[in-house]
KOLGU-4560 file (N, C-alpha, C; in nm, 3 decimals, padded with zeros to 5 digits):
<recs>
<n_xx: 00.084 n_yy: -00.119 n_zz: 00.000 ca_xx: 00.000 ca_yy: 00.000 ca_zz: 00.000 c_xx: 00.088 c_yy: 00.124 c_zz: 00.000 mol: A seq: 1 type: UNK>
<n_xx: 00.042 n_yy: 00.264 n_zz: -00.059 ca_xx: 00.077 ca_yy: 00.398 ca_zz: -00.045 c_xx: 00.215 c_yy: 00.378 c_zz: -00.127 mol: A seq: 2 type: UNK>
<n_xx: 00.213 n_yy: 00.307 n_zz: -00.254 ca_xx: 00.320 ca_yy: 00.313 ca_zz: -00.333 c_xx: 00.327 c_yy: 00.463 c_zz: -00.404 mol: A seq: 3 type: UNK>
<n_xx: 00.445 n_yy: 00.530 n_zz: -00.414 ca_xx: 00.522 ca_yy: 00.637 ca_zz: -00.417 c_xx: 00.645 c_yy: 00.639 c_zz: -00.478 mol: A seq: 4 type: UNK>
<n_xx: 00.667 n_yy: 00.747 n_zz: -00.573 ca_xx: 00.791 ca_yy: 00.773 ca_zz: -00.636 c_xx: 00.891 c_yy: 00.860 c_zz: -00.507 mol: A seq: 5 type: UNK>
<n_xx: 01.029 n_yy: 00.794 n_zz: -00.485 ca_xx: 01.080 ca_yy: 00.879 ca_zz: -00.432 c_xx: 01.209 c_yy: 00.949 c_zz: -00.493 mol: A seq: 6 type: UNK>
<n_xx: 01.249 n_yy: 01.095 n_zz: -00.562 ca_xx: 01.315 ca_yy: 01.083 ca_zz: -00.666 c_xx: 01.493 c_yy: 01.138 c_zz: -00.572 mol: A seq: 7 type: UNK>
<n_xx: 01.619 n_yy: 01.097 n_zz: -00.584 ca_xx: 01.692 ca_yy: 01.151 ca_zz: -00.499 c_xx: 01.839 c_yy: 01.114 c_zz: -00.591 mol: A seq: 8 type: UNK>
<n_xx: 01.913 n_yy: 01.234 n_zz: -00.589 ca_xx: 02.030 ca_yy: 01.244 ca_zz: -00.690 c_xx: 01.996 c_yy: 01.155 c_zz: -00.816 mol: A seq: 9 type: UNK>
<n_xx: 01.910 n_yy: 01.202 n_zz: -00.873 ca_xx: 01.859 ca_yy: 01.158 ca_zz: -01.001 c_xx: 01.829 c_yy: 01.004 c_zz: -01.012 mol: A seq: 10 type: UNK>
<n_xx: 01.791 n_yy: 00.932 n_zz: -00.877 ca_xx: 01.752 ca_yy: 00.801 ca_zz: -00.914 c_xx: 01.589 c_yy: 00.812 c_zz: -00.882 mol: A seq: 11 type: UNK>
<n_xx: 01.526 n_yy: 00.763 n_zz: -00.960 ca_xx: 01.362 ca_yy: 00.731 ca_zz: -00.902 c_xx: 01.310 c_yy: 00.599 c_zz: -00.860 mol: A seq: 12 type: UNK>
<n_xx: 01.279 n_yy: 00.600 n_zz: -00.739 ca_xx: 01.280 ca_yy: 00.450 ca_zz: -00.636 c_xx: 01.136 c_yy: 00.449 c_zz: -00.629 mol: A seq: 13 type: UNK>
<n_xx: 01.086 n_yy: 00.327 n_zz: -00.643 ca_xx: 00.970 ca_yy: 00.321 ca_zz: -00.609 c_xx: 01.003 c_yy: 00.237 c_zz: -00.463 mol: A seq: 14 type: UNK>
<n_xx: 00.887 n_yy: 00.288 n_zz: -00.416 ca_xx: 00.923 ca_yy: 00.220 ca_zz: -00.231 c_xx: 00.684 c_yy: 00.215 c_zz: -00.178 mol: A seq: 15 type: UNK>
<n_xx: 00.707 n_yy: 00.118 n_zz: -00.120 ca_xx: 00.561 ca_yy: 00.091 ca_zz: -00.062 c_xx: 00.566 c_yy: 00.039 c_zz: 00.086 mol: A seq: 16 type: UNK>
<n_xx: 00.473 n_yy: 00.088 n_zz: 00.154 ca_xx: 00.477 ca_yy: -00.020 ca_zz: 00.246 c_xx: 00.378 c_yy: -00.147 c_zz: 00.300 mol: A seq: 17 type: UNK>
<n_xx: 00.442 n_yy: -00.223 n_zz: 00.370 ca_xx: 00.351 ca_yy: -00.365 ca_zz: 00.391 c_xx: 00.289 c_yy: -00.358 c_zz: 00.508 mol: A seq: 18 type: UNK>
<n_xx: 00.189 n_yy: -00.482 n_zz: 00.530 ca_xx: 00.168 ca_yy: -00.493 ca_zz: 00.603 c_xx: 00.223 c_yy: -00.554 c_zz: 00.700 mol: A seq: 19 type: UNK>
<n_xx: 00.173 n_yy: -00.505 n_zz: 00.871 ca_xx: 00.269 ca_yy: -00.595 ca_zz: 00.953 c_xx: 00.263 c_yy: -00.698 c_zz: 00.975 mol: A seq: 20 type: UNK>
<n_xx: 00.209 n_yy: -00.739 n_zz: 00.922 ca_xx: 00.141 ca_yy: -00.942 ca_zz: 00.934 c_xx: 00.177 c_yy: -00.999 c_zz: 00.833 mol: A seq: 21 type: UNK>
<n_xx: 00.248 n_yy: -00.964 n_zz: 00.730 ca_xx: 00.221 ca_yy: -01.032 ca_zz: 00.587 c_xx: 00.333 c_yy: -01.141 c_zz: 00.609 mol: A seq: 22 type: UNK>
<n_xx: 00.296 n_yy: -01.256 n_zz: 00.554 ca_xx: 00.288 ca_yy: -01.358 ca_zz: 00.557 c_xx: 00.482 c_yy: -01.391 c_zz: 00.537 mol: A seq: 23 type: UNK>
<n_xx: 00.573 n_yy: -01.476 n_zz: 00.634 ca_xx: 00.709 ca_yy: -01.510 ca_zz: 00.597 c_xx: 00.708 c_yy: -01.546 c_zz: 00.364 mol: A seq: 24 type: UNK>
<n_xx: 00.789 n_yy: -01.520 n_zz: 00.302 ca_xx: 00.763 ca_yy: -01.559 ca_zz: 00.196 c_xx: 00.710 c_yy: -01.492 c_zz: 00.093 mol: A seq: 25 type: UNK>
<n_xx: 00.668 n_yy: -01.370 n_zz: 00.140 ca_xx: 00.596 ca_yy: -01.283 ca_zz: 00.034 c_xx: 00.711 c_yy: -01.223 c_zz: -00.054 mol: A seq: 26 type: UNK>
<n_xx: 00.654 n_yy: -01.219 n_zz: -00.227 ca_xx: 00.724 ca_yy: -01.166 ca_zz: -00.255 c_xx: 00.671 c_yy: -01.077 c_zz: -00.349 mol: A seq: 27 type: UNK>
<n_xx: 00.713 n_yy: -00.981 n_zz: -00.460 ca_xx: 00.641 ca_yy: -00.883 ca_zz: -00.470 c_xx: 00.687 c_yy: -00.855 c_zz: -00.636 mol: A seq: 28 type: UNK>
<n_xx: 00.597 n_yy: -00.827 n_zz: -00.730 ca_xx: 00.626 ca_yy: -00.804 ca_zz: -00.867 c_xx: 00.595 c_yy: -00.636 c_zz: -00.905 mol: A seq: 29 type: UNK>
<n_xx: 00.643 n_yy: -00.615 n_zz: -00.937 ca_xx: 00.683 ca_yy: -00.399 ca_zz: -00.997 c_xx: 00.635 c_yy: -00.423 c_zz: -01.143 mol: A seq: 30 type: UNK>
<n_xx: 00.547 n_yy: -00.316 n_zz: -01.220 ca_xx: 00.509 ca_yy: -00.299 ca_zz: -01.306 c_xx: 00.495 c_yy: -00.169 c_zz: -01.332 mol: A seq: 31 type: UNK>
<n_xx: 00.528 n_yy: -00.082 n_zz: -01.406 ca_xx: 00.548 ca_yy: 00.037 ca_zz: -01.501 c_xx: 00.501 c_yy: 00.094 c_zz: -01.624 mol: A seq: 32 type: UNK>
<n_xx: 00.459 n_yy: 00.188 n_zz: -01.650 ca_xx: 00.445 ca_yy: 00.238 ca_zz: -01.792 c_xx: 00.383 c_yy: 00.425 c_zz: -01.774 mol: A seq: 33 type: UNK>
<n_xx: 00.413 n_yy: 00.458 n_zz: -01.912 ca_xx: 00.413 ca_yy: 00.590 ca_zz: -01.943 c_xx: 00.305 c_yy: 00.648 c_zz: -01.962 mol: A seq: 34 type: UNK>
<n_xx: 00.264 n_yy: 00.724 n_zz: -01.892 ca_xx: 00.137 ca_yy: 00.800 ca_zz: -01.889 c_xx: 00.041 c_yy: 00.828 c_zz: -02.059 mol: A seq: 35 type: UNK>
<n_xx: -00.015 n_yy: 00.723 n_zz: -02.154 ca_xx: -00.136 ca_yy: 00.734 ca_zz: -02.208 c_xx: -00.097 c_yy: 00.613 c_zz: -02.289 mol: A seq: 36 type: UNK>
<n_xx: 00.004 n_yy: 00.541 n_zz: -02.261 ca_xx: 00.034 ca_yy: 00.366 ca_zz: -02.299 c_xx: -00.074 c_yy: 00.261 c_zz: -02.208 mol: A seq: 37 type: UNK>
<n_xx: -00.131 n_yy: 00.217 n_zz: -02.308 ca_xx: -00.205 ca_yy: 00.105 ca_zz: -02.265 c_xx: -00.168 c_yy: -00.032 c_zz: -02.170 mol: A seq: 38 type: UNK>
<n_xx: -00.068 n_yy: -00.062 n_zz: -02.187 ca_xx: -00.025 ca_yy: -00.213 ca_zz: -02.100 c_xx: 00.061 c_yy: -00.151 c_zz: -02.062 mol: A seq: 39 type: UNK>
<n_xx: 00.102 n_yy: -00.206 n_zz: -01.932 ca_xx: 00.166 ca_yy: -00.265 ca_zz: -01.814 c_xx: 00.288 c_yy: -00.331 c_zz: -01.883 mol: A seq: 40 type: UNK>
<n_xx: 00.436 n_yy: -00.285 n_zz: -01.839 ca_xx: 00.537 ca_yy: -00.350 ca_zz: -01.852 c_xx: 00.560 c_yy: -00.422 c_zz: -01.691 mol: A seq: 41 type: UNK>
<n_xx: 00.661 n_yy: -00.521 n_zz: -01.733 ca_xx: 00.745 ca_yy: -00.579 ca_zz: -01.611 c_xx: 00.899 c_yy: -00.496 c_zz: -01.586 mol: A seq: 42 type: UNK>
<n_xx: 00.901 n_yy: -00.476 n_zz: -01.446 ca_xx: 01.033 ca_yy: -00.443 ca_zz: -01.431 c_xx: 01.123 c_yy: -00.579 c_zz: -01.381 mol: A seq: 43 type: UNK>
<n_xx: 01.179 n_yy: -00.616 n_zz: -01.465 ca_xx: 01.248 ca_yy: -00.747 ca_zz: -01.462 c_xx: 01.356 c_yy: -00.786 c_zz: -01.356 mol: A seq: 44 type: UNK>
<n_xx: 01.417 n_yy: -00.683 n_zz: -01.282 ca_xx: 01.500 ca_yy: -00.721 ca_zz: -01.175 c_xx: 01.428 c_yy: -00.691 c_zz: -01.098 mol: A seq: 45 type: UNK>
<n_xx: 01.268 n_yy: -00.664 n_zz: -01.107 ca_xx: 01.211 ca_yy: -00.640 ca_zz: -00.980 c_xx: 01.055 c_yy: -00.742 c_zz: -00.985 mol: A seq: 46 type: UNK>
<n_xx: 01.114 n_yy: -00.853 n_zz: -00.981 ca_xx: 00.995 ca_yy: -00.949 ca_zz: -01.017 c_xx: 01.036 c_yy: -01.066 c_zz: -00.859 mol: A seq: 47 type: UNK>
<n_xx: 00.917 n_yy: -01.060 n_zz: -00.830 ca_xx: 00.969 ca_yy: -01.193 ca_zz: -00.748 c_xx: 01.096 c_yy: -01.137 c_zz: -00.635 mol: A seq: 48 type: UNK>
<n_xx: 01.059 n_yy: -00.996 n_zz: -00.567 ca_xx: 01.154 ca_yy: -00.937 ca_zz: -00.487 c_xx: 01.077 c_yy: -00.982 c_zz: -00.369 mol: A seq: 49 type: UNK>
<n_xx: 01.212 n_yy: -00.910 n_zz: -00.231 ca_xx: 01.110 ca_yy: -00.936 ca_zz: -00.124 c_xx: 01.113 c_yy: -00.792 c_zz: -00.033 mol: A seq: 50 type: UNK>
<n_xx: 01.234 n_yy: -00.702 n_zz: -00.121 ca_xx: 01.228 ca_yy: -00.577 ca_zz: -00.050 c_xx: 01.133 c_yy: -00.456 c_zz: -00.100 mol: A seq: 51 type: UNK>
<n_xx: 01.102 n_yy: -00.378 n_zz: -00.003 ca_xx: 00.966 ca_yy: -00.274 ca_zz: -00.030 c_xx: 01.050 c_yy: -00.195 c_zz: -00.098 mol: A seq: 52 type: UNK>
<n_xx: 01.104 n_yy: -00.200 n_zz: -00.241 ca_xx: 01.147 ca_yy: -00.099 ca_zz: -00.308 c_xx: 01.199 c_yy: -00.122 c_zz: -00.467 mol: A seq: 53 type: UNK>
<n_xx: 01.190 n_yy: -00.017 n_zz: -00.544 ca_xx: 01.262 ca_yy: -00.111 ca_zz: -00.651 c_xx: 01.301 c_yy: 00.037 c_zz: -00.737 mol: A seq: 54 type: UNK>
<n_xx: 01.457 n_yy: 00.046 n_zz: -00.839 ca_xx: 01.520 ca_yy: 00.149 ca_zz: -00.874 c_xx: 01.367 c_yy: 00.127 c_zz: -01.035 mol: A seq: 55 type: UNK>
<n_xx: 01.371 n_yy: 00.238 n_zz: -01.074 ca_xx: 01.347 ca_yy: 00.264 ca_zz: -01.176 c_xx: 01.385 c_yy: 00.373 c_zz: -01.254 mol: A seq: 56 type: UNK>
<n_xx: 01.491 n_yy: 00.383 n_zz: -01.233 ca_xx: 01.596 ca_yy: 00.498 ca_zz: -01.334 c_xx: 01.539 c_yy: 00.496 c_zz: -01.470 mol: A seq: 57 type: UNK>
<n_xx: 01.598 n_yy: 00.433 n_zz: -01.505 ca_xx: 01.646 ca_yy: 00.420 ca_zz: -01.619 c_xx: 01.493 c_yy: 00.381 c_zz: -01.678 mol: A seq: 58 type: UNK>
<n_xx: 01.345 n_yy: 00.309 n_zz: -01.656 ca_xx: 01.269 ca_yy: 00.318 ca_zz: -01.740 c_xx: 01.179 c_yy: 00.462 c_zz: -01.690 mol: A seq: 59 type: UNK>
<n_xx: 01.198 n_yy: 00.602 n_zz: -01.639 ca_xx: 01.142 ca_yy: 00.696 ca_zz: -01.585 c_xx: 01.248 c_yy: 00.783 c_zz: -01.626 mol: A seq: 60 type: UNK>
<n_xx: 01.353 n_yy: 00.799 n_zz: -01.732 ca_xx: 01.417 ca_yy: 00.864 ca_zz: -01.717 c_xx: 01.390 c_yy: 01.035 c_zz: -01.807 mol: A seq: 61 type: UNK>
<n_xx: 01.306 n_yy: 01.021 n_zz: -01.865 ca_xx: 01.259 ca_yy: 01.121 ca_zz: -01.990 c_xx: 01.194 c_yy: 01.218 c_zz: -01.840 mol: A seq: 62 type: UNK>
<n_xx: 01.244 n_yy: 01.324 n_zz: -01.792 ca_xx: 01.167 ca_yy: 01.396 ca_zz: -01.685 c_xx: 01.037 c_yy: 01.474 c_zz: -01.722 mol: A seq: 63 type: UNK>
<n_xx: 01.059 n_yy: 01.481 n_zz: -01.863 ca_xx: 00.922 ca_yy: 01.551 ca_zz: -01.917 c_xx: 00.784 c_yy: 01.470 c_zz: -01.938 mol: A seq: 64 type: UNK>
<n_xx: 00.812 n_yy: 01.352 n_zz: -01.915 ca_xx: 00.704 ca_yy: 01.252 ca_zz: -01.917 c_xx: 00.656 c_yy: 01.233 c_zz: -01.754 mol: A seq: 65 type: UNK>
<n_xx: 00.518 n_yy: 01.175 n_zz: -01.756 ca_xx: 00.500 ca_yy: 01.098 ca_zz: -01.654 c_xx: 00.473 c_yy: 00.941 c_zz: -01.645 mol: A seq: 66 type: UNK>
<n_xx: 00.489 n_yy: 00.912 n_zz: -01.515 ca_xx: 00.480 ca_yy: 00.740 ca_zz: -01.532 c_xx: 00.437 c_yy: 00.686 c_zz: -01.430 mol: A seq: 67 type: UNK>
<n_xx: 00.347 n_yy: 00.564 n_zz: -01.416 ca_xx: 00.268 ca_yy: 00.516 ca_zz: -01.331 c_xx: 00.366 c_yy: 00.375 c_zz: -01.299 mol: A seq: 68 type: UNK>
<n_xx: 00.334 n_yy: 00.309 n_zz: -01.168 ca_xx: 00.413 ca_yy: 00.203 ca_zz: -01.129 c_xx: 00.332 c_yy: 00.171 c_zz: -01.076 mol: A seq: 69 type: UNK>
<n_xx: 00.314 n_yy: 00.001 n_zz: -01.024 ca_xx: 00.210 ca_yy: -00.076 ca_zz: -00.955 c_xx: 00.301 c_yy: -00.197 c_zz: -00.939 mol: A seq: 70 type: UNK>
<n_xx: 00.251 n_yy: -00.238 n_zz: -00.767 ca_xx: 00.323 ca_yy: -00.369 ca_zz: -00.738 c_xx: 00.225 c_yy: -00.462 c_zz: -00.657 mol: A seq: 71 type: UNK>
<n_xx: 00.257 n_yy: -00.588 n_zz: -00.668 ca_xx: 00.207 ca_yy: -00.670 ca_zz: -00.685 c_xx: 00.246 c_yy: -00.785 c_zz: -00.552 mol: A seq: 72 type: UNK>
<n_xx: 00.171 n_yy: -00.801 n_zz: -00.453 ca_xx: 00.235 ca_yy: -00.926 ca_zz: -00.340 c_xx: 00.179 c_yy: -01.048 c_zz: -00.405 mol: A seq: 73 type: UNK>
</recs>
């Protein structure tokens, strides 16, 4: 929940937080795309993570655009 861009010396992190109960084993899939693109990409080093965060530099990097992210337990 309350997933958020956090942007800092030019990296953009997506970071969320969990719940305090959630289950040993959870793990968590990141998905991305550019504000008036139809589908949902995968962020591929961030598939099957278990930390509340994931870099997305490099597919957010155009600053004149915007971009939506969604993750997945």
């Amino acid at each position: 929940k309350h997933a958020a861009f956090s942007s800092t010396n030019f990296e953009n992190i997506l970071t969320w937080e969990t719940e305090a109960d959630i289950p040993p084993g959870t793990v968590f899939d990141v998905q991305y795309k550019q504000y008036g693109e139809k589908s949902w990409l995968n962020k591929h080093e961030c598939q099957s993570i278990t930390q509340p965060f994931c870099n997305l530099t490099r597919e957010t990097e155009n600053f004149t655009e915007l971009y939506y992210a969604r993750v997945r337990a």
